[in-house]
Backbone of each chain as nested JSON, in Angstrom:
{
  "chains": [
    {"id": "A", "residues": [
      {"number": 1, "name": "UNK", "atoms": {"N": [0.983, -3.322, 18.698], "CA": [1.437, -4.02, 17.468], "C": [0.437, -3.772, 16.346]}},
      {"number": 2, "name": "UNK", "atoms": {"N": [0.651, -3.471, 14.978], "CA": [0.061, -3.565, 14.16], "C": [0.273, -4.534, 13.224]}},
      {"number": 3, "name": "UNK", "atoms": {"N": [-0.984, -5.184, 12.502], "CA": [-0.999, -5.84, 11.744], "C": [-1.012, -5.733, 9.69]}},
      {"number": 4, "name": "UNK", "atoms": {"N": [-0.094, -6.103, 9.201], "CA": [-0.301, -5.068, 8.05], "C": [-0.03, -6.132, 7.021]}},
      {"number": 5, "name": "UNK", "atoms": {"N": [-1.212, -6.187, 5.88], "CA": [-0.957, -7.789, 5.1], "C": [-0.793, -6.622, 3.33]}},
      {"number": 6, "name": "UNK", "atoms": {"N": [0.101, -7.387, 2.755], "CA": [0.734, -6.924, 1.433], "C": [0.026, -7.968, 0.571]}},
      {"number": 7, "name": "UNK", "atoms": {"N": [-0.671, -7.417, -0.506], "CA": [-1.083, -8.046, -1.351], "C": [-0.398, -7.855, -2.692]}},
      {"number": 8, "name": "UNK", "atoms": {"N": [0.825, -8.914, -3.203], "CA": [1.133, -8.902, -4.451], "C": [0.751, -9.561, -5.496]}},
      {"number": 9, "name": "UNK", "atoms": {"N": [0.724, -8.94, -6.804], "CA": [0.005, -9.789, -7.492], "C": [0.772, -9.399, -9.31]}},
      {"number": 10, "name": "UNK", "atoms": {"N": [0.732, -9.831, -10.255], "CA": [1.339, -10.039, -11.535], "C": [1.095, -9.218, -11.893]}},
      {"number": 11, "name": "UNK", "atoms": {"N": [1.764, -8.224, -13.123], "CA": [1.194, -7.308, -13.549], "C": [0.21, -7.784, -14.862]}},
      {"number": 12, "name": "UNK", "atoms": {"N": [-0.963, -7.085, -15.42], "CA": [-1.29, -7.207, -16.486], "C": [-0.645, -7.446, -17.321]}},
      {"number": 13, "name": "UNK", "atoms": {"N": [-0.563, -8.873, -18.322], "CA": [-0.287, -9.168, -19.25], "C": [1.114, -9.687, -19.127]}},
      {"number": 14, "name": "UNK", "atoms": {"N": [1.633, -9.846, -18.069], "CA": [2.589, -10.614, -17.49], "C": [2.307, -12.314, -17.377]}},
      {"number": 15, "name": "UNK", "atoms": {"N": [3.125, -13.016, -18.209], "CA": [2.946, -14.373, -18.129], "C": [3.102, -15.277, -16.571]}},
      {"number": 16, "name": "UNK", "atoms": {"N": [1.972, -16.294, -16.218], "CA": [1.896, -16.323, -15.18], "C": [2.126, -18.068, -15.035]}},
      {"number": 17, "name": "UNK", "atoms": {"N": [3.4, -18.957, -15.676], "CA": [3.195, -20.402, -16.091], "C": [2.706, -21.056, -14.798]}},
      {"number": 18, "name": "UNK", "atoms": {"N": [3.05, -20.156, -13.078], "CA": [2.322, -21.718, -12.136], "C": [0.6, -21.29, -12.343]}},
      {"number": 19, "name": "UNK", "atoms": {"N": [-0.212, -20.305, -12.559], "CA": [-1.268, -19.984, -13.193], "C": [-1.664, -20.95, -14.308]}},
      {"number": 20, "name": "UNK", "atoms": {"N": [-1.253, -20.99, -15.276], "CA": [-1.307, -21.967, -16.179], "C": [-0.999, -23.159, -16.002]}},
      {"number": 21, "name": "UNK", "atoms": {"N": [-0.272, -23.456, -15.228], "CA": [-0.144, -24.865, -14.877], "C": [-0.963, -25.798, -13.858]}},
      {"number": 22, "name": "UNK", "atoms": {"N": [-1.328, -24.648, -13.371], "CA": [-2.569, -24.729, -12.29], "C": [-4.416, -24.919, -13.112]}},
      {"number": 23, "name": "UNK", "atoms": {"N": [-4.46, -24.251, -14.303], "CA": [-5.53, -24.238, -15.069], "C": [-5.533, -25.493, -15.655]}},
      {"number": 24, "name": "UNK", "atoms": {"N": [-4.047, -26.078, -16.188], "CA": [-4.03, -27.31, -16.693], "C": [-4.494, -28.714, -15.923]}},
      {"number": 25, "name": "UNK", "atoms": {"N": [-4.436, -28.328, -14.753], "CA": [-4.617, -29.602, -14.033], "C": [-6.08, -29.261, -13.387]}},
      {"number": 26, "name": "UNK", "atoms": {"N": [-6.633, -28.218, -13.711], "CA": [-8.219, -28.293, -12.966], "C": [-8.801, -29.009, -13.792]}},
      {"number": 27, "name": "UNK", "atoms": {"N": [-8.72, -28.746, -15.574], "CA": [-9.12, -29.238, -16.202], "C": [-8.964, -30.426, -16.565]}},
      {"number": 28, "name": "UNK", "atoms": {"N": [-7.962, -30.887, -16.171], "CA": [-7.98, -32.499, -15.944], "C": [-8.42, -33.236, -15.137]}},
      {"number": 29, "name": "UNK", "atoms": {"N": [-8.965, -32.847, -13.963], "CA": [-9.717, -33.066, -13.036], "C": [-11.091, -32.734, -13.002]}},
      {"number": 30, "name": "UNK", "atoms": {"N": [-11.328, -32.239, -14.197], "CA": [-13.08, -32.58, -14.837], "C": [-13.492, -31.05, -14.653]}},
      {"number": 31, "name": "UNK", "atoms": {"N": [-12.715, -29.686, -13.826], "CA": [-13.293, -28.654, -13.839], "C": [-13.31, -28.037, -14.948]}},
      {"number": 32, "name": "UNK", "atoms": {"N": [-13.501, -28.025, -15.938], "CA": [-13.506, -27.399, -17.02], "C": [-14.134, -25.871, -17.443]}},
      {"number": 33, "name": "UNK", "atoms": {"N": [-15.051, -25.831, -16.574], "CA": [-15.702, -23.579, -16.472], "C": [-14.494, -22.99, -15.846]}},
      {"number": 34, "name": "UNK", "atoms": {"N": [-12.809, -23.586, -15.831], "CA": [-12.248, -22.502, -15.003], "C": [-11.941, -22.611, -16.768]}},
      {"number": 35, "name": "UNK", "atoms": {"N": [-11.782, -20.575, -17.065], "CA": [-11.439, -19.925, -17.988], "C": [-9.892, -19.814, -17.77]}},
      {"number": 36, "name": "UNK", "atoms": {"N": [-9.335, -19.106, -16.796], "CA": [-7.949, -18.473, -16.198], "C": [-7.698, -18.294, -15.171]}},
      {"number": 37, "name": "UNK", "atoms": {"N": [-6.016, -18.931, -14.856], "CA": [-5.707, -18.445, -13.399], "C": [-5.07, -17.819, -13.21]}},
      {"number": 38, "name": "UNK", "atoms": {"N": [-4.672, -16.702, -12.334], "CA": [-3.997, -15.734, -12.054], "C": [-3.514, -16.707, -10.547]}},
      {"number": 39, "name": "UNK", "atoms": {"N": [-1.993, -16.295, -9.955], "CA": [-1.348, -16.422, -8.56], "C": [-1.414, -15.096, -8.174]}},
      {"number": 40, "name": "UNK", "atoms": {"N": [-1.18, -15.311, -7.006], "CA": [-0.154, -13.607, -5.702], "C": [-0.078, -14.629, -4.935]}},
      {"number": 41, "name": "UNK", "atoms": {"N": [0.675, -13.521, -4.234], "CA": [1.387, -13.474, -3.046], "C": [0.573, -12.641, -1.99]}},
      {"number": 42, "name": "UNK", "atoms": {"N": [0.682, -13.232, -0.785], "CA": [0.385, -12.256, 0.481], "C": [1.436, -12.542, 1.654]}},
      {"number": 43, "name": "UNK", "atoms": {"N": [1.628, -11.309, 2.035], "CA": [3.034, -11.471, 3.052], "C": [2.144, -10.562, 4.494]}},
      {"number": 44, "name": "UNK", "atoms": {"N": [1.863, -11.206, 5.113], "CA": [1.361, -10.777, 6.579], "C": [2.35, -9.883, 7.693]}},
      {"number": 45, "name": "UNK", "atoms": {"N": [2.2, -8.824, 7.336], "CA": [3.413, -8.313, 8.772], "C": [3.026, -7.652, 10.043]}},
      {"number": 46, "name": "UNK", "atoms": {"N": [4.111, -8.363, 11.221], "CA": [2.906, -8.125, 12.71], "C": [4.393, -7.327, 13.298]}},
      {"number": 47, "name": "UNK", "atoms": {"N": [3.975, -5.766, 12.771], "CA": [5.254, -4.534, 13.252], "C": [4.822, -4.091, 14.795]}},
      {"number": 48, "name": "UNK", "atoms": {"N": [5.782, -3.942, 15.114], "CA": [5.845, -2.661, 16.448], "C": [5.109, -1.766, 16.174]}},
      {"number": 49, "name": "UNK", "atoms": {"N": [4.59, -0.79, 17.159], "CA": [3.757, 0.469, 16.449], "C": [5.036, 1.506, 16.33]}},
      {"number": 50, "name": "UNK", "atoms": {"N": [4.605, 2.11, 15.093], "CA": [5.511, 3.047, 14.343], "C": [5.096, 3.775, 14.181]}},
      {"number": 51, "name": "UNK", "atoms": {"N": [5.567, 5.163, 13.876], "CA": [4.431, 6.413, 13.428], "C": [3.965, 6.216, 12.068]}},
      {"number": 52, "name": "UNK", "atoms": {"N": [4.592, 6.016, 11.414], "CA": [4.804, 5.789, 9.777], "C": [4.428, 4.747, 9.35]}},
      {"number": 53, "name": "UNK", "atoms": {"N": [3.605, 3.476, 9.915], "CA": [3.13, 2.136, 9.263], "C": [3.164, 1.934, 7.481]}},
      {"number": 54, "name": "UNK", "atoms": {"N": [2.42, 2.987, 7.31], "CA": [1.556, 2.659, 5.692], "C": [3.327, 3.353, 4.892]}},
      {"number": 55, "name": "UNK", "atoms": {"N": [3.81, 4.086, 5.04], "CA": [4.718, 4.828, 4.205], "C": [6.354, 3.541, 4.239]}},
      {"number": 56, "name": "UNK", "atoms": {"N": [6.34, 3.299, 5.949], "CA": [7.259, 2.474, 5.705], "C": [6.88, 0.647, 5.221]}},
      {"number": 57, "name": "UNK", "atoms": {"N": [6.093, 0.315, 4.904], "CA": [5.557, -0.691, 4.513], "C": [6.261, -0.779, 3.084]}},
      {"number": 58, "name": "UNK", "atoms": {"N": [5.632, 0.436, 2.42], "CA": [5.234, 0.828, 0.969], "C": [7.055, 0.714, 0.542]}},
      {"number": 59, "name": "UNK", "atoms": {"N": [8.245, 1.528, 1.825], "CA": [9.514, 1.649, 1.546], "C": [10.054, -0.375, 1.4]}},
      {"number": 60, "name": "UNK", "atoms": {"N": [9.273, -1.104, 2.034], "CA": [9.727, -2.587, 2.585], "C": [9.012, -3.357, 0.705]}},
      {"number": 61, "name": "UNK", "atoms": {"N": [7.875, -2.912, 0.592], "CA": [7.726, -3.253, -1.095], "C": [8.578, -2.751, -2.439]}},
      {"number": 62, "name": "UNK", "atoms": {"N": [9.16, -1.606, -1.965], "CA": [9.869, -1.041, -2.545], "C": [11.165, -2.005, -2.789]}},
      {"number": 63, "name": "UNK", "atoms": {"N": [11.706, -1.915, -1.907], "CA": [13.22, -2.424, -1.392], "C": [13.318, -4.038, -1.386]}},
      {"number": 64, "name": "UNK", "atoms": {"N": [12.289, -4.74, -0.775], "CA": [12.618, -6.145, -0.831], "C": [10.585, -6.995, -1.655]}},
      {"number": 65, "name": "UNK", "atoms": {"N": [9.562, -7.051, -1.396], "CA": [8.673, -7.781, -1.409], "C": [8.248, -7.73, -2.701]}},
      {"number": 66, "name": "UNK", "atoms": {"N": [8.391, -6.513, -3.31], "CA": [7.549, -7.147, -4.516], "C": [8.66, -6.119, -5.748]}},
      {"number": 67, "name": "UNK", "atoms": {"N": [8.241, -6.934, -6.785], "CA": [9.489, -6.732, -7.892], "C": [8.407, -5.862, -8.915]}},
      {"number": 68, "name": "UNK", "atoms": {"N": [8.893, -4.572, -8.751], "CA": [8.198, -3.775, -9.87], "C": [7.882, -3.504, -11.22]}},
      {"number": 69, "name": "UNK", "atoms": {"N": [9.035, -4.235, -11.689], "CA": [9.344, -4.461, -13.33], "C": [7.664, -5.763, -13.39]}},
      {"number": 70, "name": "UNK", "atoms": {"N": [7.683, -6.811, -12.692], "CA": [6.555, -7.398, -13.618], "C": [5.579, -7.548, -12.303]}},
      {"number": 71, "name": "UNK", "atoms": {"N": [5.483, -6.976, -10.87], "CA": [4.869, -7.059, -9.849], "C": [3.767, -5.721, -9.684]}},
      {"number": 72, "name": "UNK", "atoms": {"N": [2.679, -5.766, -9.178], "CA": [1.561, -4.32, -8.877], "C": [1.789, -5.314, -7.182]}},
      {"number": 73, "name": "UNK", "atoms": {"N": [1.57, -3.963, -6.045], "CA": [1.261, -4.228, -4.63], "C": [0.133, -3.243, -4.449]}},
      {"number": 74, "name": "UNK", "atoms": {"N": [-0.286, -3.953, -3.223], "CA": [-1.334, -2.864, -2.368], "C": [-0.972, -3.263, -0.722]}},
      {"number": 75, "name": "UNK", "atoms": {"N": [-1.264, -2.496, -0.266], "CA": [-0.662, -2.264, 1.397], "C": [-2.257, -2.179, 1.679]}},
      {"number": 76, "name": "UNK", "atoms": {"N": [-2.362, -3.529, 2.572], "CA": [-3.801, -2.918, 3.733], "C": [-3.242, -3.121, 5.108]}},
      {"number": 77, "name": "UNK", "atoms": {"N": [-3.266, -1.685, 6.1], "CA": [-3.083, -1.533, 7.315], "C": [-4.34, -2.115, 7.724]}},
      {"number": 78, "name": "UNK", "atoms": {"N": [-4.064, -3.523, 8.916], "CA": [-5.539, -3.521, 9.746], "C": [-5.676, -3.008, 11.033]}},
      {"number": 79, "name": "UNK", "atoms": {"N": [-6.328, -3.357, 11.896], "CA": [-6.373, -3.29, 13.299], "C": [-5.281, -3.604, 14.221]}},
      {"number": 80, "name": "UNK", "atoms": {"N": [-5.227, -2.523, 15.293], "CA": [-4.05, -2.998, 16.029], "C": [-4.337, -4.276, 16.55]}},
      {"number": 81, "name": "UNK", "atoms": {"N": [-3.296, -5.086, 16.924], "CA": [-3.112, -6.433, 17.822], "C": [-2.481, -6.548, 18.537]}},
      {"number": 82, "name": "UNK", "atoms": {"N": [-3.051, -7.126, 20.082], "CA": [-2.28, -7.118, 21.22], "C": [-0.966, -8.057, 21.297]}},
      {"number": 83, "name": "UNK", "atoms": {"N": [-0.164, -7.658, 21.732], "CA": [0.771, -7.68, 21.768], "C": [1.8, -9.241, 22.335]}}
    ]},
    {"id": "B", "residues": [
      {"number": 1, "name": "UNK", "atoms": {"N": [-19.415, -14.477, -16.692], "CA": [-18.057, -15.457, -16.018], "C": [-17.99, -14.555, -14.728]}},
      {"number": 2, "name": "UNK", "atoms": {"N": [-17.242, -15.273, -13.658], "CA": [-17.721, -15.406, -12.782], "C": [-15.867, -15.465, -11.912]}},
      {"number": 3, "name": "UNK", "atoms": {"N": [-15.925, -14.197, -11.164], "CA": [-14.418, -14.099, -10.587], "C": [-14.242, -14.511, -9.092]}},
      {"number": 4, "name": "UNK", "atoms": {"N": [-13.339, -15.197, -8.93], "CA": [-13.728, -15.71, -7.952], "C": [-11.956, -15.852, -7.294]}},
      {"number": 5, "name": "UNK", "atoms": {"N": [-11.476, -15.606, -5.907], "CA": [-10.078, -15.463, -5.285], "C": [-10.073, -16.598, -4.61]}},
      {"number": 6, "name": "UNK", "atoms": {"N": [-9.422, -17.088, -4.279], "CA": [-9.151, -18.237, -3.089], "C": [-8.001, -18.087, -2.428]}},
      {"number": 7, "name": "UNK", "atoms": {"N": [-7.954, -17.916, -0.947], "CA": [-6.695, -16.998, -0.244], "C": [-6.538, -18.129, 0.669]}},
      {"number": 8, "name": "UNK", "atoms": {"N": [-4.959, -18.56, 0.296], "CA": [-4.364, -19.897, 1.064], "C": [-3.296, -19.692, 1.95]}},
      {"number": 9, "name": "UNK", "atoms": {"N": [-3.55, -19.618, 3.031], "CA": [-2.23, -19.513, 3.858], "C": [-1.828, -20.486, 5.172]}},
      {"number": 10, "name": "UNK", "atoms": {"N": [-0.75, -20.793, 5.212], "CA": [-0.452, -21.713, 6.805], "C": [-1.046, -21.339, 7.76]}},
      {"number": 11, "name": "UNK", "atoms": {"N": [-1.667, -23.071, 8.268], "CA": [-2.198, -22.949, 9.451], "C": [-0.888, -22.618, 10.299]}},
      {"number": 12, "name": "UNK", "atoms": {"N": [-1.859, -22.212, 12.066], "CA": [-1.383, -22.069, 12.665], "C": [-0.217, -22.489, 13.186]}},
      {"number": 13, "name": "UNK", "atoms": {"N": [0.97, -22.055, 13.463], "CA": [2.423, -23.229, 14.162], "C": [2.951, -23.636, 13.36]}},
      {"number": 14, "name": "UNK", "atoms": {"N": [2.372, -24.092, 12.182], "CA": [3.333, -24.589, 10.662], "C": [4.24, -23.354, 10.626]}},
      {"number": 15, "name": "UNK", "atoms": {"N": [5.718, -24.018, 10.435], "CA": [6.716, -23.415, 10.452], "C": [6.748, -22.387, 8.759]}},
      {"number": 16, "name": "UNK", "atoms": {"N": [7.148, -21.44, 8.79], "CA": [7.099, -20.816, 7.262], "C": [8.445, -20.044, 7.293]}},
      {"number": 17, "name": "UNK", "atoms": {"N": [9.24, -21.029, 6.561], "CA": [10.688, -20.645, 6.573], "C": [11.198, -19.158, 5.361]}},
      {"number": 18, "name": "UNK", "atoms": {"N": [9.95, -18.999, 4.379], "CA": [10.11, -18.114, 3.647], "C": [9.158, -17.004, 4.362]}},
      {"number": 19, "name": "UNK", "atoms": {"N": [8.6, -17.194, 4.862], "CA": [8.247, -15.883, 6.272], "C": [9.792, -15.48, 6.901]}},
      {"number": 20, "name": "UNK", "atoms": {"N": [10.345, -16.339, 7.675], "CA": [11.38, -16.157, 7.892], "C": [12.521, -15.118, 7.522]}},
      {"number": 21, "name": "UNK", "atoms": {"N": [12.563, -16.088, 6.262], "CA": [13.719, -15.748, 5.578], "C": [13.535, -14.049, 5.557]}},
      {"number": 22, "name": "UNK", "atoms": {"N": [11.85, -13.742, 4.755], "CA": [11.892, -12.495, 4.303], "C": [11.924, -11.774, 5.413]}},
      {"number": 23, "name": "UNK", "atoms": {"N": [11.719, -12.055, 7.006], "CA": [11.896, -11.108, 8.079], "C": [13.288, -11.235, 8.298]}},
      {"number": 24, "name": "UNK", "atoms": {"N": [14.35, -11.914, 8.098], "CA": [15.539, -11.215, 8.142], "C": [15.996, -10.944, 7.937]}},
      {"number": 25, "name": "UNK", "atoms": {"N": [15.618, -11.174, 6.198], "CA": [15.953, -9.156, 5.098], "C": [15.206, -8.439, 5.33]}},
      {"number": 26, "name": "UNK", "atoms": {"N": [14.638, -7.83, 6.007], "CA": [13.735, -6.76, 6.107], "C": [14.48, -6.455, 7.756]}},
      {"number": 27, "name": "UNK", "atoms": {"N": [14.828, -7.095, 8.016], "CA": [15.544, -6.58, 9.345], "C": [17.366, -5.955, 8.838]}},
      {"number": 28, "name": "UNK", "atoms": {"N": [17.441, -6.996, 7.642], "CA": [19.019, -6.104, 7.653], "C": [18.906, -4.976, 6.832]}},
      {"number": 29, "name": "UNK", "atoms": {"N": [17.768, -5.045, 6.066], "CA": [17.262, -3.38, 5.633], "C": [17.274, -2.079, 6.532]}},
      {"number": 30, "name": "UNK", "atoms": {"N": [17.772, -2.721, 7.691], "CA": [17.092, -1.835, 8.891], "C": [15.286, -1.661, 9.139]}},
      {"number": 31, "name": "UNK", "atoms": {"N": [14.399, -2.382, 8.757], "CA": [13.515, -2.191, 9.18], "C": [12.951, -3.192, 10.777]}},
      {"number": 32, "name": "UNK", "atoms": {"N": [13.291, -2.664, 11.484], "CA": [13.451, -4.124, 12.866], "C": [12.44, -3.645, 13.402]}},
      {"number": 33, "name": "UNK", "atoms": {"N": [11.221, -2.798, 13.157], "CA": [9.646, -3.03, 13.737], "C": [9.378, -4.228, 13.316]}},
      {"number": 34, "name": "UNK", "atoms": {"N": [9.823, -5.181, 12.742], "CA": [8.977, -6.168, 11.951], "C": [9.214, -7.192, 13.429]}},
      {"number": 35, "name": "UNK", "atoms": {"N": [8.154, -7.61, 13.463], "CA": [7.951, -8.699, 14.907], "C": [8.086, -10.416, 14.01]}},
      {"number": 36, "name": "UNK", "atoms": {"N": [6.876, -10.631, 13.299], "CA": [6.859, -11.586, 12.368], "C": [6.695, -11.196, 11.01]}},
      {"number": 37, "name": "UNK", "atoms": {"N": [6.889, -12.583, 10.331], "CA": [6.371, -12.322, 9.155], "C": [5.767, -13.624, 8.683]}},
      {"number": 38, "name": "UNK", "atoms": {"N": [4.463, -13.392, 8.06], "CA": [3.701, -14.927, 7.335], "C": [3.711, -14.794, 5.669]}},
      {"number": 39, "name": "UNK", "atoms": {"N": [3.541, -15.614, 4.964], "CA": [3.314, -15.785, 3.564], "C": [2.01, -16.832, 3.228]}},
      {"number": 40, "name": "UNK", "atoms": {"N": [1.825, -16.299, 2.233], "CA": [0.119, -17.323, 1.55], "C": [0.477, -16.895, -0.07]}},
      {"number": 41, "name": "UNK", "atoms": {"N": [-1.025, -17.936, -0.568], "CA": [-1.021, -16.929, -1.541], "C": [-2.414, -16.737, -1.703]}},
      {"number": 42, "name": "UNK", "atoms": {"N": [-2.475, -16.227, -3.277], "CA": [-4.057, -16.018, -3.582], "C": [-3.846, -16.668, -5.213]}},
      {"number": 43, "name": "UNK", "atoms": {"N": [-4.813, -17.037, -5.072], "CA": [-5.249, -17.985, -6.454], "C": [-6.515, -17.676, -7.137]}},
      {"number": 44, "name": "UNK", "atoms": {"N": [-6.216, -16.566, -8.371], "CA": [-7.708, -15.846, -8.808], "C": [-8.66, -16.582, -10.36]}},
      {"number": 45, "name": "UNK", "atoms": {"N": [-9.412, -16.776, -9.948], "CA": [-10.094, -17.812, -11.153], "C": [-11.17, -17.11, -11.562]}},
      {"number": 46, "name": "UNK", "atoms": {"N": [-10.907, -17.13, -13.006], "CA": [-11.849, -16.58, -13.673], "C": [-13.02, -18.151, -14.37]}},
      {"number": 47, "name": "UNK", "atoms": {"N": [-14.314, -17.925, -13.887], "CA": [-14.994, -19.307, -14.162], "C": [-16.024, -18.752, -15.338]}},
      {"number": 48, "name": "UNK", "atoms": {"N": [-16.224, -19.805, -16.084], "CA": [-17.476, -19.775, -17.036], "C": [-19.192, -19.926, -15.642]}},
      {"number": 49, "name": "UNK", "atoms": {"N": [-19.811, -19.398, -16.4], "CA": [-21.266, -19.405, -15.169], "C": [-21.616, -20.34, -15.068]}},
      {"number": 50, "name": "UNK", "atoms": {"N": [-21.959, -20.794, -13.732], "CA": [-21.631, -22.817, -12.965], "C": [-23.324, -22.431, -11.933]}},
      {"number": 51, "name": "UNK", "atoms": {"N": [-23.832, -23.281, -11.695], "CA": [-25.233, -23.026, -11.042], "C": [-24.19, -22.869, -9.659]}},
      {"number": 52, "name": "UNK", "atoms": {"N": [-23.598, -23.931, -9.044], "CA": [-23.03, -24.03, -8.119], "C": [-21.059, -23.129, -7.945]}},
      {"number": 53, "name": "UNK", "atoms": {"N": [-21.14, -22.473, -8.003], "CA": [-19.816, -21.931, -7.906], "C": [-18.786, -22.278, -6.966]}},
      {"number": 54, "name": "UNK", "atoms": {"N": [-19.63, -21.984, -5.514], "CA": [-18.954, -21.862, -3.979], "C": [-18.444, -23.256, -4.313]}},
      {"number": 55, "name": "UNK", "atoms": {"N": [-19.492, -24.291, -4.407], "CA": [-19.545, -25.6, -3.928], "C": [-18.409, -25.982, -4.906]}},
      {"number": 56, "name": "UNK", "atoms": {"N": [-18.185, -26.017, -6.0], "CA": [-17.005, -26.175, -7.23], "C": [-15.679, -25.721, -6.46]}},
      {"number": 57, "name": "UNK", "atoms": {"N": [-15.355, -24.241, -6.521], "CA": [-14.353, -24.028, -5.973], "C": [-13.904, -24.745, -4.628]}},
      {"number": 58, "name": "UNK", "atoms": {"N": [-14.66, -24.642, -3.985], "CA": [-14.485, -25.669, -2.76], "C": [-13.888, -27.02, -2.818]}},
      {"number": 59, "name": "UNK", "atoms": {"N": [-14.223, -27.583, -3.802], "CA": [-13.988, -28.8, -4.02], "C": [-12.702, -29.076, -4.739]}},
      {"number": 60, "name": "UNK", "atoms": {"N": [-12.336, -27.749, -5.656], "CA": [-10.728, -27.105, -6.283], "C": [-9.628, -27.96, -5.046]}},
      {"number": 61, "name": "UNK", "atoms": {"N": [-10.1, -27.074, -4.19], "CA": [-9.407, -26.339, -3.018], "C": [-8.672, -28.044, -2.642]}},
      {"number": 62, "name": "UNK", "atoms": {"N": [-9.916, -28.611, -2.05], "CA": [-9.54, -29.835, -1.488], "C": [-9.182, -30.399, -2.088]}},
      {"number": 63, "name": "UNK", "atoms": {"N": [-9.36, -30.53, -4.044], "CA": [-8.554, -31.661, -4.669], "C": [-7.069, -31.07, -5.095]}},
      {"number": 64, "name": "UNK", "atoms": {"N": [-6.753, -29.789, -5.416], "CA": [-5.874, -29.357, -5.648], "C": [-4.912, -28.296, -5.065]}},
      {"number": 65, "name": "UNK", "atoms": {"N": [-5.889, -27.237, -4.618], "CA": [-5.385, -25.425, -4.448], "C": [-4.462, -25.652, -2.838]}},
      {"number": 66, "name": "UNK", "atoms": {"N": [-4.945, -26.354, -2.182], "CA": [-4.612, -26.314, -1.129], "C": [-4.37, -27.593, -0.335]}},
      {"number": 67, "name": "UNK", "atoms": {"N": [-3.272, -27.449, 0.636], "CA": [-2.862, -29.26, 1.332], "C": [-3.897, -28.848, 2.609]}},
      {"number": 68, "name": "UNK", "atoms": {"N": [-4.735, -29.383, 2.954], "CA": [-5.46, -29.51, 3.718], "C": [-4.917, -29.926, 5.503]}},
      {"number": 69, "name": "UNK", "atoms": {"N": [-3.556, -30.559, 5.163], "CA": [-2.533, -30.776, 6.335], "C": [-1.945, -29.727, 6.817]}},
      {"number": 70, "name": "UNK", "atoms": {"N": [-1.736, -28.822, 6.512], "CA": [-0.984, -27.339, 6.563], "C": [-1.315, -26.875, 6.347]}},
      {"number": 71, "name": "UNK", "atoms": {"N": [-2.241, -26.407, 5.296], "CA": [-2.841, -25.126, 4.964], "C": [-4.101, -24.943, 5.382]}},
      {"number": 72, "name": "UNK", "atoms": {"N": [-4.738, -23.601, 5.499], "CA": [-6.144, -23.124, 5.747], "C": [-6.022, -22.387, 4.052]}},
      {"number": 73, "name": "UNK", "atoms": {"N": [-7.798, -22.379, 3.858], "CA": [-8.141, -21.763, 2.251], "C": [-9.542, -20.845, 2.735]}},
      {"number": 74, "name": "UNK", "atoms": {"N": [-9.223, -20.042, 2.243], "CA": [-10.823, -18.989, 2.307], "C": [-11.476, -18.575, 1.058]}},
      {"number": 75, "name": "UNK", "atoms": {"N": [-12.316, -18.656, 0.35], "CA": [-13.134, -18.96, -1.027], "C": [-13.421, -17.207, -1.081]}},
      {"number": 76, "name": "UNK", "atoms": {"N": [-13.776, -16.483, -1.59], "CA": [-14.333, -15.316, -2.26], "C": [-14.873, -15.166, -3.304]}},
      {"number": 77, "name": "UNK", "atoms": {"N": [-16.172, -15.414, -3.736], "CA": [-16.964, -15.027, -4.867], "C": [-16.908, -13.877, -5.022]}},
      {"number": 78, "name": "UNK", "atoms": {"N": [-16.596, -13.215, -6.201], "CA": [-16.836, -11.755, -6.861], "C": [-17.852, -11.644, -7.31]}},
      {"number": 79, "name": "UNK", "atoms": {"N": [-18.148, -10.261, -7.867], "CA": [-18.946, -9.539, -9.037], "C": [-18.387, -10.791, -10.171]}},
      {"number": 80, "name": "UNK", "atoms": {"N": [-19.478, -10.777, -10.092], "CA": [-19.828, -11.161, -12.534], "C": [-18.714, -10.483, -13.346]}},
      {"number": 81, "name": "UNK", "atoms": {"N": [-18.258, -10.638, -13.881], "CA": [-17.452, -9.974, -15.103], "C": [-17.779, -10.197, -16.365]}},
      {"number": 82, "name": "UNK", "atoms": {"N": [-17.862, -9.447, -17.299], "CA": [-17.831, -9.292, -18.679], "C": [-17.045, -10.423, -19.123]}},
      {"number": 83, "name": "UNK", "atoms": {"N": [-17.505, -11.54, -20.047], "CA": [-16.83, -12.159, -20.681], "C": [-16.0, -11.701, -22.377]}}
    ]}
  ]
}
């Protein structure tokens, strides 16, 4: 089995309101040095072994996980895991 | 200023119905290596320079970033950034 975690995240300059809404309430809670928040997403996937891990991952961001118009991804393959 | 990630995802056995969900579009995609699937997120804060950083964010976490009943949180201090 391999383990393979997708890191999505906003694109630059893409408005991010639970980010901001999240900044709003640190600072009401007295944190005030937070400047900006950015969100993502991480989607953990525990595949069969495949020949193709990293390529068909990249086809699964493509097709369903992350939305390209206002989304950037990165694919990290980790260590296999027993099964 | 001072970049800093905080990566939140379900503890163990907590049910994650949008894990779910997204493994059984990704299965009618035809992709059926997929065994599981988990979701988190990441929460990226850009801070003004704090003597104490770790200890701040930490304290985010527990008053806000994260339910402490369900969720696990992992802190990441970055590189410095250019303000």
């Amino acid at each position: 089995m391999k383990k393979v975690i997708v890191h999505v995240t906003l694109k630059e300059g893409v408005l991010d309101p639970q980010g901001q809404t999240i900044e709003t309430s640190l600072h009401s809670l007295g944190f005030t040095e937070v400047e900006e928040v950015r969100t993502g997403k991480t989607i953990e996937l525990l595949l069969d072994n495949h020949d193709n891990v990293e390529a068909r991952v990249q086809d699964m961001c493509t097709k369903l996980l992350a939305n390209p118009v206002i989304e950037d991804y990165r694919v990290n393959v980790e260590e296999a895991v027993q099964s």
